[in-house]
FIMARKE-460198 format. One record per residue (C-alpha): x, y, z; residue in one letter. Coordinates in steps of 0.2 Angstrom, whole numbers, padded with zeros to 4 digits, always signed. Layout:
XYZa...
END
This chain:
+0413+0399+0544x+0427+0413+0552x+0430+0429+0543x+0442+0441+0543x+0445+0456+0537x+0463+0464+0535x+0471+0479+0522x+0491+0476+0519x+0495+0495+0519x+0514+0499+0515x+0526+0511+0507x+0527+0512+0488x+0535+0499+0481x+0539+0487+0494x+0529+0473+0487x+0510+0473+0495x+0504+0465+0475x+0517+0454+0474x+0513+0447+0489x+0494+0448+0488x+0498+0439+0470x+0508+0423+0481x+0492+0423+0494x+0480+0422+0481x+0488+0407+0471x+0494+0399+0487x+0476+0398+0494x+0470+0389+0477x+0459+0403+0471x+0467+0400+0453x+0462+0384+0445x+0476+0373+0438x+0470+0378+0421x+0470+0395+0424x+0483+0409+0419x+0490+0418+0433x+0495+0435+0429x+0509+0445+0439x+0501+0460+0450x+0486+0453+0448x+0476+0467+0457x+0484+0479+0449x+0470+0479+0436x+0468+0495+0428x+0482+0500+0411x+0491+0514+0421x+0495+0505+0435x+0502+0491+0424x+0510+0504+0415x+0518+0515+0430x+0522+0499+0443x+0510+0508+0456x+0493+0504+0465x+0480+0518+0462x+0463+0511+0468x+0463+0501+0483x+0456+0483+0478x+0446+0470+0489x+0450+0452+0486x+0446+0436+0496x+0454+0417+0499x+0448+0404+0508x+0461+0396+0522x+0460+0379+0531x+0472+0381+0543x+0476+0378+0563x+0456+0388+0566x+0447+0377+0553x+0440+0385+0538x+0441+0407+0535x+0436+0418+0523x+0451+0432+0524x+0444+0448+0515x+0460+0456+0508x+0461+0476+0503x+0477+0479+0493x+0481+0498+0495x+0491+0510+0488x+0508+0518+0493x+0509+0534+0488x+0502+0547+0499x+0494+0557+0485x+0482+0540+0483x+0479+0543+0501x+0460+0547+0500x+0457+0531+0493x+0467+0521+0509x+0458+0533+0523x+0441+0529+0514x+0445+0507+0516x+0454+0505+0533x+0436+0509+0542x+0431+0493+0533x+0444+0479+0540x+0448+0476+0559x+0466+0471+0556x+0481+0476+0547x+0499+0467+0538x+0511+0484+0537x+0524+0478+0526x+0542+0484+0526x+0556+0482+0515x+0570+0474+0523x+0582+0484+0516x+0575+0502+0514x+0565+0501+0530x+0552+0513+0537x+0548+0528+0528x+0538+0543+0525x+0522+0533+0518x+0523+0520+0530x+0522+0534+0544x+0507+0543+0535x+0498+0526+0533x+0501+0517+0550x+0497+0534+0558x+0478+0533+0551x+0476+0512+0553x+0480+0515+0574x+0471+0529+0575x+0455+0519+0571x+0462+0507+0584x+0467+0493+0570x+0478+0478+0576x+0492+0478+0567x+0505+0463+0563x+0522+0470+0555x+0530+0461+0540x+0546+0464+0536x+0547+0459+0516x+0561+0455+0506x+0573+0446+0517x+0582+0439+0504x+0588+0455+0497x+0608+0457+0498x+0607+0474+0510x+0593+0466+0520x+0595+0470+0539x+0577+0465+0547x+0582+0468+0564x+0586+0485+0561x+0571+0489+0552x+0561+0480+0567x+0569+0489+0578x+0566+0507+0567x+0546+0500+0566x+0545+0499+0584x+0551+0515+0590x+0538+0523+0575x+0525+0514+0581x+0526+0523+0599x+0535+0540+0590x+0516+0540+0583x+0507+0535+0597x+0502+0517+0595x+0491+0510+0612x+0500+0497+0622x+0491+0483+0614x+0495+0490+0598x+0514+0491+0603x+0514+0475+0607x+0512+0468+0587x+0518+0451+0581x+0531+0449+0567x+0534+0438+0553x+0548+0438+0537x+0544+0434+0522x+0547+0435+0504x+0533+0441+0494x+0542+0439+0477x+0547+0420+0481x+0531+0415+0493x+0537+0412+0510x+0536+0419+0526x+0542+0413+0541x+0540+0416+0562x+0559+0412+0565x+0574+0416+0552x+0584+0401+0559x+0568+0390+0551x+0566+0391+0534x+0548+0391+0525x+0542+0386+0509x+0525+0392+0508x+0513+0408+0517x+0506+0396+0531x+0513+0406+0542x+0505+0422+0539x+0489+0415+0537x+0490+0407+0552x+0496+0423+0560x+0480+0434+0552x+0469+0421+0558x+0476+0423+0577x+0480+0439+0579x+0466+0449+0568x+0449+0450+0577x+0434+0443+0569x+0423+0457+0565x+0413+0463+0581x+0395+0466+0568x+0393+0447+0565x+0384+0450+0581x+0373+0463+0575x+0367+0450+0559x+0348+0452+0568x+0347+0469+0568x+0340+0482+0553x+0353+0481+0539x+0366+0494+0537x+0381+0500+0527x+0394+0512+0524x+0399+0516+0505x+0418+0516+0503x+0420+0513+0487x+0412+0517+0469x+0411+0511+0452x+0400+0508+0438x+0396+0494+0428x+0389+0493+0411x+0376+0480+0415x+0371+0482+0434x+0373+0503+0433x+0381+0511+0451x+0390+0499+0462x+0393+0503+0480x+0408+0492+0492x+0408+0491+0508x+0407+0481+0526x+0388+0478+0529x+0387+0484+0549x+0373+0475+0552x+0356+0465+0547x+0357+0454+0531x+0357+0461+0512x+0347+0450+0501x+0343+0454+0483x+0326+0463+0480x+0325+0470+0497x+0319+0489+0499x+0333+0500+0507x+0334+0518+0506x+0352+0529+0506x+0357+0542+0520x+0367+0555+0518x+0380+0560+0533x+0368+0572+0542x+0355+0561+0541x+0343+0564+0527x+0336+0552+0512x+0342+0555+0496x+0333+0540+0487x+0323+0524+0492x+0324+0507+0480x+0328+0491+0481x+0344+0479+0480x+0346+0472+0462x+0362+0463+0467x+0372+0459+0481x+0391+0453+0474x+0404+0447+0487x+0421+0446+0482x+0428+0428+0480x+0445+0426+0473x+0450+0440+0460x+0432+0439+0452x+0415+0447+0462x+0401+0433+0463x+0382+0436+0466x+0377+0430+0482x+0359+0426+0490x+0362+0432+0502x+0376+0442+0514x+0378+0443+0534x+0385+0457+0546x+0403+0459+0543x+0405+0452+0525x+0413+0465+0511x+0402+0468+0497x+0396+0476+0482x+0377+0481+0481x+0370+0486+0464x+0352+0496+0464x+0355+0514+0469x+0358+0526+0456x+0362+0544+0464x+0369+0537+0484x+0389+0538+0484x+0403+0538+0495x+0402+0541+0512x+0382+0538+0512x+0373+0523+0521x+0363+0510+0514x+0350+0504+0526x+0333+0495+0530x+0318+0508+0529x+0317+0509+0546x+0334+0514+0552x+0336+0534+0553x+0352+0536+0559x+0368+0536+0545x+0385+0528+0550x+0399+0540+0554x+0411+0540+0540x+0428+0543+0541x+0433+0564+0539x+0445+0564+0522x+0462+0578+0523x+0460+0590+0514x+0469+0594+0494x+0484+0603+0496x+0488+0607+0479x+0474+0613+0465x+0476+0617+0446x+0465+0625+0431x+0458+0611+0419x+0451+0620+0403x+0444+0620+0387x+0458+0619+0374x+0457+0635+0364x+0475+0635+0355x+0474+0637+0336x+0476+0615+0334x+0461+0611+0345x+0450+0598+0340x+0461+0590+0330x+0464+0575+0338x+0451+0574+0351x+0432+0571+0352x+0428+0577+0368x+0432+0597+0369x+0415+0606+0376x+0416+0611+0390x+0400+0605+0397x+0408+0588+0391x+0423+0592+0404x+0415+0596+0419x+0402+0581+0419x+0419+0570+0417x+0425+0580+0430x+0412+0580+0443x+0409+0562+0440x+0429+0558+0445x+0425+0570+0460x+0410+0559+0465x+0419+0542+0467x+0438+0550+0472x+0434+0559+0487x+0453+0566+0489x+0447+0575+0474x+0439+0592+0472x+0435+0600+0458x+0426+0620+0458x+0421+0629+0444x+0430+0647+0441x+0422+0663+0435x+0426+0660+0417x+0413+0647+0411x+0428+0636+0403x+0437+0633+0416x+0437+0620+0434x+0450+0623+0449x+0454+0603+0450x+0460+0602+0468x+0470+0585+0473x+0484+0578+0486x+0499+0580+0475x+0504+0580+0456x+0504+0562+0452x+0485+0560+0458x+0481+0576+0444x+0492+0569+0434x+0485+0550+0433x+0467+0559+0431x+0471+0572+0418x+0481+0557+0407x+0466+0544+0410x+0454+0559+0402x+0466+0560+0389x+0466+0543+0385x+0446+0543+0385x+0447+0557+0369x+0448+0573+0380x+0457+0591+0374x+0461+0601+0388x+0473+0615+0395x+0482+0614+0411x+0488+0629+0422x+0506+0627+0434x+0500+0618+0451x+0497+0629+0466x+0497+0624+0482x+0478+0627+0492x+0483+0639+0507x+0473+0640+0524x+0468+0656+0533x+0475+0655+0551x+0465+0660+0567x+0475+0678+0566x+0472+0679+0549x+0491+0676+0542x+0492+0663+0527x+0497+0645+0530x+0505+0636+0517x+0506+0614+0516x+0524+0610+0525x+0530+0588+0519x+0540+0577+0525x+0554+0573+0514x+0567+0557+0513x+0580+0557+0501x+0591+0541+0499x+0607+0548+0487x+0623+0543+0482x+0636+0552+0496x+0643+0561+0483x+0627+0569+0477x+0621+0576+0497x+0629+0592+0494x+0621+0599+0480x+0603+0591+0482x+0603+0599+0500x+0611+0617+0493x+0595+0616+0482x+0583+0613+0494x+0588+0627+0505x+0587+0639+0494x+0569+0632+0490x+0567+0634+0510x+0566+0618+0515x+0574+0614+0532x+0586+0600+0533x+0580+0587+0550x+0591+0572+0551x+0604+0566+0539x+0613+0550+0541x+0621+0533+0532x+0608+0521+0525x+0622+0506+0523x+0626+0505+0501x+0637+0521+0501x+0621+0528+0501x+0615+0543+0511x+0596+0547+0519x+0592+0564+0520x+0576+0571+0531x+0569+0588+0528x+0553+0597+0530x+0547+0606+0513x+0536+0620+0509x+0526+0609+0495x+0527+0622+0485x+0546+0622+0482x+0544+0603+0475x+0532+0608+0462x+0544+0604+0448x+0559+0600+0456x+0558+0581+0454x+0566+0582+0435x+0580+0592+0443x+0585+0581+0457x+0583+0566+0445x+0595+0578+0432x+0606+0583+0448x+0609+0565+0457x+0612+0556+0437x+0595+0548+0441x+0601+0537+0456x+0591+0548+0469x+0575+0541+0476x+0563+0556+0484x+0548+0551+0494x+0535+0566+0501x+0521+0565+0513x+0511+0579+0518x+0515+0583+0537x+0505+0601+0541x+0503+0619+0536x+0516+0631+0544x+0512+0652+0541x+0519+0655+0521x+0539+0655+0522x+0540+0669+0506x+0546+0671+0489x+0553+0656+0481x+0561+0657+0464x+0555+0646+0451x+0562+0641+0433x+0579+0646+0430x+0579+0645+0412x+0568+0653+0398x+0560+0647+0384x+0560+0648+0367x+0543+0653+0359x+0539+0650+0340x+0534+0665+0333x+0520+0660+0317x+0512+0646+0312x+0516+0630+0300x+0528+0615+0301x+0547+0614+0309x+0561+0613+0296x+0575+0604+0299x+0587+0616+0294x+0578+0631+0307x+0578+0620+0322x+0597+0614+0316x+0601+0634+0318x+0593+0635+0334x+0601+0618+0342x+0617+0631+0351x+0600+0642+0359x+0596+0628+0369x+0585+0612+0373x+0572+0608+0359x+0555+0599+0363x+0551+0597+0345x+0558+0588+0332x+0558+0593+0313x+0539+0593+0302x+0529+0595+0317x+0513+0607+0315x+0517+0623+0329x+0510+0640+0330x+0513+0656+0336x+0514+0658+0357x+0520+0636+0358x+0535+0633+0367x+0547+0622+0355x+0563+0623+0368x+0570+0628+0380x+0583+0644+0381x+0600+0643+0387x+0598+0659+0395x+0585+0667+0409x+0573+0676+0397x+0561+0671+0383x+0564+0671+0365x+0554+0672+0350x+0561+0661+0337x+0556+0656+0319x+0557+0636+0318x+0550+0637+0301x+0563+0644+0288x+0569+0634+0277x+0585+0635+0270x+0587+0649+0252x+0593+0638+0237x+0603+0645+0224x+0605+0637+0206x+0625+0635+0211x+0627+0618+0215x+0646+0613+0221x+0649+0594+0229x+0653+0597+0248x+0646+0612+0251x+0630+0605+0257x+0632+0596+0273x+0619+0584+0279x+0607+0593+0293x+0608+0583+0309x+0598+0585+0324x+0601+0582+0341x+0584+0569+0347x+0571+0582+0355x+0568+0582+0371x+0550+0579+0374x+0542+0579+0392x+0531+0568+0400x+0513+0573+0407x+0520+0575+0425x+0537+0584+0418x+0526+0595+0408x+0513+0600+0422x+0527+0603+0434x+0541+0613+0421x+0527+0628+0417x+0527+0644+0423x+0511+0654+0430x+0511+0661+0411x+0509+0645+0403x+0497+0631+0400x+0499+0612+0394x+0491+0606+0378x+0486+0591+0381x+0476+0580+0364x+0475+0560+0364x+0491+0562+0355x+0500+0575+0358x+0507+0586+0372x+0512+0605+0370x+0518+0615+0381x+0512+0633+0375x+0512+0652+0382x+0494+0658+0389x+0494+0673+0377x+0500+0668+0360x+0504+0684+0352x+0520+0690+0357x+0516+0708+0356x+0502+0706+0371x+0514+0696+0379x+0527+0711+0381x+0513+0722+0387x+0506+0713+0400x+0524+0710+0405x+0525+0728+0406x+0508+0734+0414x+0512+0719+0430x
END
């Protein structure tokens, strides 16, 4: 039988699921009987939740087309560049690759970070351009824009000369010629089966057995799972292997309980699996990503691919305000490192330190929403913890002077809106590149950022463009530190004892500003309820009920009405603190809170800095 391997890598939200979704049903994985469920890879509750890919997912259908029978091996990726470990780790497992591009938005900053790492490991591409039946679509300029960033990054002349295909995802067609319309993915099949090489280890099925980990989870029953391409030999249940680390040297011998290879949406155990076949192996308990699998007698490891390095970090720590424990089981903090150190295992984007203080880890990642996802996956799982501001990881250059992570920013906004988003950036010292009509009375706008100016500026675009904006980053390089930037503009207001809100306080302190709690809530002294309407702090009392007299007179008592709180999300909360504050987060709750709690400390170590 043939075999393929292919990954669709694309941008965030430009419909690699969806489409995976319409090549699954349409190669009769699903029974008749069977539900089908929309996204169907995206497995996990947060990427149901968010509409995002987190983990990159293998899959595989079986095609009978113009080549006779194959067995495509499909890896659905994520888009977004903070996910970016988990797409560097899986592109060294497939030979081919479908970049799919939305008709209408065409090429942008993800597409370049992810196309740049597929041809640099010399994969063949085929380019897709999705969504054609959108009402703004112009494929032939977004096949023209993809053509000129194929060679703008460097793409071999084989490379640059890619096939391409339209297609639907959402409606489940894809055709060679616009002027011929399709009904089904034939097409695409077909052109993964052509233009997508088998892989070159089948010939190497006689040789010692060999394989690269990419990929890690556990299972209840079968214990550590390790995914990824077998390079060469056979893997057969009950055979004794041994795991490599990178330079070479054993970390464990055993044997294969279980060899699982993927077949539709669900893993099957297998007999036995040949060179070039993606599966799972059960068996090994302390080998892990990046580490070979092999025959006894094989003494070499398998290069592995080097991962970027975290460009931004933060402080996870034991939750110590006067609430902890409340609503969590998990608070030690020998309970939070092993959680930690066990995501750092299998997410190798992630890396995670511990400080001088005992209680606290330096959590290093590739952007906010990869700490964030983490931090509210622990909180779903019972976890109390505290979180510092992000900071960005700085390099030392060769003469010494500080380097600081510089991104590649797109901005697609309403015209009227260009003014003000670019007058902010600036002032964030961000330089503005290219900046041009993107067709929809819509303007795109190109500029390279330090990262640490769009720590917490995502709420104020969404605030400044009336939520019409759409912002996408990738990491670019690091550039010598650009200086000061200013941060918040607003204070806050900072509850000054402990006990419930009253209604009738928080009513008092609407016209002070913004409030983040509503009335009965437990707070206590050094938590931020609000926000100020002016630059400096403020201790407040949202606790004092109203004095009652004995004279009652109708009227005189008018009804307390509060204005709805505003209460911030996980990612608005990490990124609107300032260095001297910490989120609270519980299974239940978050706070956002001061790191000293008692105002008169506070107002000293103000003083002494």
């Amino acid at each position: 039988m043939n075999l393929r391997n292919v990954a669709i890598i694309a941008h965030v939200d430009h419909g690699k699921t969806t489409l995976v979704d319409q090549l699954l049903a349409q190669s009769g994985v699903f029974r008749a009987n069977e539900a089908t469920t929309e996204r169907a890879m995206d497995s996990n509750d947060q990427e149901r939740e968010r509409g995002i890919t987190i983990l990159a997912k293998c899959t595989s259908v079986l095609w009978n087309g113009k080549a006779g029978e194959t067995r495509i091996n499909i890896i659905d990726t994520p888009g977004h560049a903070d996910f970016g470990g988990e797409v560097e780790r899986i592109l060294g497992m497939v030979d081919g690759c479908v970049l799919l591009v939305d008709a209408e938005e065409g090429v942008m900053p993800q597409t370049k970070f992810v196309l740049t790492k597929a041809l640099k490991m010399g994969l063949k591409p085929i380019l897709c351009i999705n969504k054609v039946d959108r009402a703004h679509a112009d494929p032939d300029r977004v096949h023209n824009a993809a053509f000129d960033l194929f060679a703008a990054i460097g793409a071999t002349d084989e490379q640059l000369d890619f096939p391409h295909i339209y297609a639907s995802g959402r409606a489940g067609w894809a055709t060679l010629d616009l002027n011929q319309p399709s009904d089904n993915l034939s097409p695409l099949f077909d052109l993964i089966v052509d233009h997508v090489p088998a892989p070159k280890q089948v010939e190497a099925k006689d040789k010692p057995f060999q394989i690269l980990n990419v990929l890690i989870e556990s299972d209840p029953f079968l214990g550590r799972l390790l995914t990824g391409r077998i390079e060469s030999g056979k893997a057969v249940p009950g055979m004794a292997i041994k795991a490599l680390s990178r330079d070479g040297k054993t970390i464990e011998q055993g044997r294969i309980t279980k060899v699982l290879a993927f077949r539709g949406l669900k893993r099957q155990p297998v007999d036995d699996a040949e060179a070039g076949d993606i599966v799972a192996i059960a068996g090994m308990s302390k080998a892990t990503v990046a580490d070979t699998l092999c025959a006894l007698e094989v003494t070499e490891a398998l290069p592995a691919q080097p991962i970027d390095p975290p460009t931004i970090s933060m402080t996870v720590s034991v939750n110590d305000s006067p609430l902890a424990g409340r609503e969590g089981d998990k608070v030690q903090s020998r309970v939070i490192r092993d959680r930690l150190l066990k995501e750092a295992e299998a997410n190798v984007a992630i890396r995670v330190t511990e400080t001088g203080g005992k209680d606290a880890f330096e959590v290093a990642g590739r952007g906010e929403l990869q700490l964030g996802v983490l931090i509210e996956n622990m909180r779903r799982e019972g976890f109390e913890l505290s979180i510092s501001r992000p900071r960005v990881v700085y390099q030392t250059g060769e003469n010494g002077e500080r380097l600081e992570p510089i991104e590649d920013v797109v901005i697609d906004v309403d015209d009227e809106y260009t003014g003000v988003v670019i007058e902010k950036l600036s002032a964030r010292k961000a330089e503005l590149k290219d900046m041009g009509p993107s067709g929809a009375g819509k303007t795109r706008i190109q500029l390279a950022s330090p990262s640490r100016s769009l720590i917490g500026y995502q709420g104020e675009f969404l605030t400044d463009t009336r939520g019409s904006g759409v912002l996408n980053r990738v990491f670019s390089h690091y550039e010598p530190h650009k200086g000061a930037i200013e941060g918040r503009l607003k204070g806050v207001l900072v509850s000054n004892g402990d006990g419930e809100t009253a209604a009738f306080a928080l009513w008092n302190l609407e016209e002070r500003g913004v409030m983040f709690v509503g009335a009965g809530e437990k707070t206590y002294q050094g938590m931020i309820i609000g926000e100020n309407s002016r630059a400096d702090d403020l201790d407040v009392n949202p606790m004092k009920g109203k004095q009652l007299t004995n004279v009652r007179a109708a009227g005189k008592d008018e009804a307390v009405r509060l204005t709805p709180p505003r209460r911030p999300s996980l990612e608005q909360a990490i990124a609107y603190i300032e260095e001297d504050e910490l989120v609270e987060v519980t299974p239940k709750s978050i706070r956002l809170r001061k790191q000293v709690l008692n105002p008169s400390f506070r107002k000293k170590r103000v003083r002494e800095e």
